[in-house]
C-alpha positions as CSV (number, residue, x, y, z in Angstrom):
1,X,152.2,-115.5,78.7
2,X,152.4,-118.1,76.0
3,X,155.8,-119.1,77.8
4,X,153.9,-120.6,80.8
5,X,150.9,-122.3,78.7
6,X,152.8,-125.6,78.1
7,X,153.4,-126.6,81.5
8,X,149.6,-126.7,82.2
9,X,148.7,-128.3,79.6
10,X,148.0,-131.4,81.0
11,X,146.4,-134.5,79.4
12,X,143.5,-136.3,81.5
13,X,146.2,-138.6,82.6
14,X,148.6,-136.0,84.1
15,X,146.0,-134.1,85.5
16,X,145.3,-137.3,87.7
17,X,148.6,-138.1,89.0
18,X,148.9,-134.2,89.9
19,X,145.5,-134.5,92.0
20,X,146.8,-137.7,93.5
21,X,149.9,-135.9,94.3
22,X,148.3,-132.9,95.8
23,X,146.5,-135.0,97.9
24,X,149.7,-137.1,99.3
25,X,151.5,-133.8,99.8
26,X,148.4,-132.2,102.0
27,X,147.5,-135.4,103.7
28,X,151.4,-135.3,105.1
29,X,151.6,-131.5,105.4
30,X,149.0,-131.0,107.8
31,X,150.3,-134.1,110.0
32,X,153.5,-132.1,110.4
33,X,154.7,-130.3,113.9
34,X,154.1,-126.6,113.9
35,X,155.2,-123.6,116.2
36,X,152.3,-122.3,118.1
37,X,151.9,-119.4,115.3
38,X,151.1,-122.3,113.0
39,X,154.6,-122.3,111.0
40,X,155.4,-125.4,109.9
41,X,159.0,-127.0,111.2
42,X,158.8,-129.5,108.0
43,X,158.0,-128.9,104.5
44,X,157.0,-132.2,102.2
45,X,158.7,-131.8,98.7
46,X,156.1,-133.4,96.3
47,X,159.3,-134.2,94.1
48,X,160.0,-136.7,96.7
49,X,156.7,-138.3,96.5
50,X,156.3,-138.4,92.6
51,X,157.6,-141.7,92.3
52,X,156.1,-143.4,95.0
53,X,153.1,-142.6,93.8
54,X,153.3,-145.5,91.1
55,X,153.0,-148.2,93.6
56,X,151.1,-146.7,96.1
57,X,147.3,-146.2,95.9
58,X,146.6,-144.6,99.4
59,X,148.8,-142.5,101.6
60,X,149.4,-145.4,104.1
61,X,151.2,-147.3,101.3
62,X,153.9,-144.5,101.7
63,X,157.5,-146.3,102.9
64,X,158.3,-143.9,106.2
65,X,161.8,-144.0,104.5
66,X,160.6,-142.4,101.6
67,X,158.5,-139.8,103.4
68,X,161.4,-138.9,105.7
69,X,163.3,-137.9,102.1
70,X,160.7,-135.9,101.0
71,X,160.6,-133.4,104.0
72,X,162.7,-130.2,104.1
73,X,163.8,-128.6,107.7
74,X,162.3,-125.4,108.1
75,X,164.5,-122.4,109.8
76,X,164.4,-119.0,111.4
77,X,165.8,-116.0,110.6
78,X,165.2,-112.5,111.2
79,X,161.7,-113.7,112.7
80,X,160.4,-115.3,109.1
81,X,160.9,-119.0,107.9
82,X,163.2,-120.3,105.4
83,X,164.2,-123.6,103.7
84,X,168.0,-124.2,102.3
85,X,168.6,-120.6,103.0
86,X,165.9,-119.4,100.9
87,X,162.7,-117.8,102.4
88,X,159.5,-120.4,102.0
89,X,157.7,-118.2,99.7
90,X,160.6,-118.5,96.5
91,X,161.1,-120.6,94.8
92,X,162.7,-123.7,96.5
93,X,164.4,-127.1,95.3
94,X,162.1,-129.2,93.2
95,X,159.9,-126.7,91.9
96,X,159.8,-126.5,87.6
97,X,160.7,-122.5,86.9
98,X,157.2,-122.3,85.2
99,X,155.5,-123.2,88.1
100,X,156.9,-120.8,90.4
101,X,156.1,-118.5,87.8
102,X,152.6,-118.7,88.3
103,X,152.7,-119.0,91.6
104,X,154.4,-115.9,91.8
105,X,152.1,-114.2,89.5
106,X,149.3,-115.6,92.0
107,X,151.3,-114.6,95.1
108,X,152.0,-110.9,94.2
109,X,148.1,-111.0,93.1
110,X,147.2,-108.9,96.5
111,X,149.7,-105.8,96.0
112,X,148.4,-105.2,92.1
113,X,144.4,-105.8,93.2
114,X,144.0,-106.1,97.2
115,X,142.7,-109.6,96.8
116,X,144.3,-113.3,95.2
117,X,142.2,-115.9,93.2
118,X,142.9,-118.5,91.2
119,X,140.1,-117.8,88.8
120,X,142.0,-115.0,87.9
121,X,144.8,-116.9,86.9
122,X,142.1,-119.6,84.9
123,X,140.7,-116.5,82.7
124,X,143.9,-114.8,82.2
125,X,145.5,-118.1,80.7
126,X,142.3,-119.8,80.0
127,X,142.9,-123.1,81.9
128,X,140.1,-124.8,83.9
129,X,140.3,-123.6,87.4
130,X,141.1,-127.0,88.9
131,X,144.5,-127.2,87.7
132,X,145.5,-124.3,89.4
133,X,143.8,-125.9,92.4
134,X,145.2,-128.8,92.2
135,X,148.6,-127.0,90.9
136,X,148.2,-124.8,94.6
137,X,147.8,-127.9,97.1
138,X,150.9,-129.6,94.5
139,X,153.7,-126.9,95.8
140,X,151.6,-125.5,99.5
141,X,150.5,-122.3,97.9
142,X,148.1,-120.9,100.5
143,X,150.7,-121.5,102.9
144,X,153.3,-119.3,101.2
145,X,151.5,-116.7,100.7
146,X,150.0,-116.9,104.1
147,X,153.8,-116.6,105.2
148,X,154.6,-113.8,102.7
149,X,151.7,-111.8,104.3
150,X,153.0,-112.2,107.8
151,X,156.3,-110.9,106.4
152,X,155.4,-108.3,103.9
153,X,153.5,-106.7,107.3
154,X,156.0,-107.1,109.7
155,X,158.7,-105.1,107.1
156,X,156.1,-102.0,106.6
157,X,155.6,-102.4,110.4
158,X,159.1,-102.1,111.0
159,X,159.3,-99.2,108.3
160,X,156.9,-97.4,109.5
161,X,158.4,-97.8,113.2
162,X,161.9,-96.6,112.1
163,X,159.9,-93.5,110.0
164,X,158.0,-92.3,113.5
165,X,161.5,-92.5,115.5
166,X,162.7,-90.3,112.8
167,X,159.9,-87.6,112.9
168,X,160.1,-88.0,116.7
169,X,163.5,-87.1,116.9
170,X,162.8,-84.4,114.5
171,X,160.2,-82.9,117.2
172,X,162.4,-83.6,119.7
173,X,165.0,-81.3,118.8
174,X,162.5,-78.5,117.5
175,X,161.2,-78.4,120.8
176,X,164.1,-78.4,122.7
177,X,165.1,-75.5,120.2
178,X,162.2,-73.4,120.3
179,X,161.9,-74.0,124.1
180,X,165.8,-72.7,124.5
181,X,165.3,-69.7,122.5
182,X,161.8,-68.4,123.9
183,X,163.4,-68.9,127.7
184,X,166.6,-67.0,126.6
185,X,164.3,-64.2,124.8
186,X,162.0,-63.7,128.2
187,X,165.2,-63.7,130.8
188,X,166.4,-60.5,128.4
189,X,162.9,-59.4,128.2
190,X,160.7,-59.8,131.6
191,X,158.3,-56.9,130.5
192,X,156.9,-59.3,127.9
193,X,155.7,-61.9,129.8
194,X,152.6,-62.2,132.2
195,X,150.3,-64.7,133.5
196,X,148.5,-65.4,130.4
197,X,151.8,-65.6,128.4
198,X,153.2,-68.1,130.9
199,X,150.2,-70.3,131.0
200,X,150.1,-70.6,127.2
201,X,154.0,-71.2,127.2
202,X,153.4,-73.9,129.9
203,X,151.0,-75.6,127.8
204,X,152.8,-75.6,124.4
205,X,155.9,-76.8,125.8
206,X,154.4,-79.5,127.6
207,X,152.0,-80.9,124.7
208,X,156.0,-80.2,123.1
209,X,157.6,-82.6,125.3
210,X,155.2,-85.0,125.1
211,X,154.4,-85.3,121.3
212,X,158.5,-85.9,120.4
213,X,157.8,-88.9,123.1
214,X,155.1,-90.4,121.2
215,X,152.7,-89.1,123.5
216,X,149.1,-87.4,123.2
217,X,149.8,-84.3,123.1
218,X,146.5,-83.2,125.2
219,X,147.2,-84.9,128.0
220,X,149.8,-87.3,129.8
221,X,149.1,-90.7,129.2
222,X,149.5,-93.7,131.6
223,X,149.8,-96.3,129.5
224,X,153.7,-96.7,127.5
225,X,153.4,-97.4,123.8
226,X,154.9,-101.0,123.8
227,X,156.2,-102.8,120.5
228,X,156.4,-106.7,120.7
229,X,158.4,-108.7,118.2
230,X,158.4,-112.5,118.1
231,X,160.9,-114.6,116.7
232,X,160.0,-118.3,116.3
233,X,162.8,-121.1,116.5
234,X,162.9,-124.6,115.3
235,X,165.9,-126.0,117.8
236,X,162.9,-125.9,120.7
237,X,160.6,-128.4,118.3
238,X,157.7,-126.7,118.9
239,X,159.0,-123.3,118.4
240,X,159.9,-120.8,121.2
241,X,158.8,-117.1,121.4
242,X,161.3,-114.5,122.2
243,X,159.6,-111.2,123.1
244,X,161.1,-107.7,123.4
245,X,159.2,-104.8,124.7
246,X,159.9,-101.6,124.1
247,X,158.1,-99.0,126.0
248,X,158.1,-95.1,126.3
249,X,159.5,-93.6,129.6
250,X,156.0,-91.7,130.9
251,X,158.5,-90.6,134.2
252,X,161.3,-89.0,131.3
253,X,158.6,-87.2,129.6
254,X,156.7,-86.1,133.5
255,X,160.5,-85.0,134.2
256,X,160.7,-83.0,131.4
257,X,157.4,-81.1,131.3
258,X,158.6,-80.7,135.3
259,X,161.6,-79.0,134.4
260,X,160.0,-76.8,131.7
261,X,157.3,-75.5,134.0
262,X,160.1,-74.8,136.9
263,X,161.9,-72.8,134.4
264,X,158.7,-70.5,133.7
265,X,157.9,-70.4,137.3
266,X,161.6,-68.8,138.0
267,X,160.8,-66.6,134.9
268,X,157.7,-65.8,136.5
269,X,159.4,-64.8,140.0
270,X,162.2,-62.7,138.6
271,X,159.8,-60.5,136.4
272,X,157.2,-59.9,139.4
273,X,154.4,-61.4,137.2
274,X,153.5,-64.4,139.5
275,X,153.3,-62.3,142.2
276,X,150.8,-60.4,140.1
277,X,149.1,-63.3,139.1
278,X,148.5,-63.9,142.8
279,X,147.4,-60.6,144.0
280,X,145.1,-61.2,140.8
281,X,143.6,-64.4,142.4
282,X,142.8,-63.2,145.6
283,X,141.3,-59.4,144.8
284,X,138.8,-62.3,142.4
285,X,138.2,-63.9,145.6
286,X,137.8,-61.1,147.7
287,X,135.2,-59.8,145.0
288,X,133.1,-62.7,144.9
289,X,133.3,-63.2,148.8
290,X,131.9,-59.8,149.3
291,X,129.3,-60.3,146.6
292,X,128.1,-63.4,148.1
293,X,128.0,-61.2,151.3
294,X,125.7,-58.4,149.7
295,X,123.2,-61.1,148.1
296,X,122.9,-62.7,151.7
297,X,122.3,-59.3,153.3
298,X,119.9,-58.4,150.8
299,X,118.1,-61.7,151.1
């Protein structure tokens, strides 16, 4: 902790040219072309911009030369931005060790607590608040970490997709086992089976089927799960979205709770139980056609 306490410890002096600086660096930021999810395509270094602050009292006093130097390209890859290689929320060229430091203290804040404040930072190293402010608008701290959220979620997103494939697949192939032996067991063994039986093996292998789909599992679904990833890239200038949807077969999953209830059907036939099952049916419709006769009659 102590480490870190000298490069705050700013003078009235220091502290000014820092605010000044902060200012520039916003002032230019915000002026800067972003993709239409609001990355920036240029960051401003404030290490460029520290010695033009000596001659220049407002932000139109600024050479464009000079500003030009201070700007770093931001790039794409793997769908997250980066500068010099480096992702924009480590630390990048320019910025003192001790300040990344604390920005990375400030930046991890959320995982440790749920929430980020620079207060927190103020009590812990007992420093007036408003150099951290000024400190975060210095080197684009609520950007970064807005950035490191976006990317923190899409990795647990993409985590937790590759975990659900996984159990998926699992489910998959314990349904296609149990489904495989239970057939083979009432081919040997017709006497076991009857209407009930079937109906109950009808409906566990098709809430089966659908579940190691992704499915509900209580009934078929008409809508496909669909997974959208967007990459943005700074070639198109204002960044261009490339979209990839992935989306459950509904007719694979129909096909294979068709070909599971065809196989019980056959079952069914062979063993003499559907035809059971019908004569079942209509003696219950005979029954209540007579006993809506007798209630007429005795009307």
């Amino acid at each position: 902790m102590s480490a870190l306490l000298p490069a705050l410890a700013w003078d009235t002096g220091a502290y000014e040219v820092n605010k000044k600086l902060g200012q520039f660096v916003q002032y230019f930021q915000v002026n800067l072309p972003v993709t239409n999810t609001g990355v920036p395509l240029k960051l401003v270094n404030p290490a460029g911009l520290i010695d033009a602050l000596i001659d220049c009292e407002t932000t139109d006093d600024v050479p464009e030369e000079v500003l030009e130097n201070t700007l770093m390209e931001v790039d794409f890859a793997d769908g997250y931005p980066m500068v010099d290689g480096v992702p924009i929320w480590e630390r990048f060229d320019g910025e003192k060790m001790d300040y990344y430091k604390l920005f990375k203290e400030y930046r991890d804040m959320v995982a440790l607590t749920g929430t980020r404040a620079l207060a927190r930072l103020s009590e812990k190293y007992d420093i007036p608040g408003k150099v951290f402010s000024v400190l975060s608008k210095v080197y684009h701290w609520q950007l970064r970490c807005k950035l490191f959220d976006a990317y923190t979620a899409m990795v647990a997103a993409r985590k937790r997709a590759y975990e659900v494939e996984r159990l998926e697949n699992k489910h998959a192939s314990a349904a296609a086992t149990i489904l495989e032996k239970g057939l083979a067991y009432l081919e040997a063994h017709p006497e076991q089976l009857n209407p009930k039986v079937a109906l109950q093996m009808v409906e566990v292998g098709m809430k089966a089927g659908r579940l190691s789909l992704g499915l509900a599992g209580d009934k078929a679904s008409g809508t496909p799960a669909t997974q959208i990833n967007i990459s943005q890239s700074a070639a198109t200038g204002g960044g261009s979205a490339e979209i990839v949807q992935e989306t459950t077969a509904i007719k694979t999953s129909m096909q294979g709770d068709t070909d599971y209830l065809q196989s019980v059907i056959h079952i069914l036939e062979t063993s003499g139980a559907l035809d059971k099952a019908k004569s079942e049916v209509i003696d219950a419709t005979f029954e209540e056609v007579e006993s809506t006769e007798e209630a007429v009659e005795g009307a």
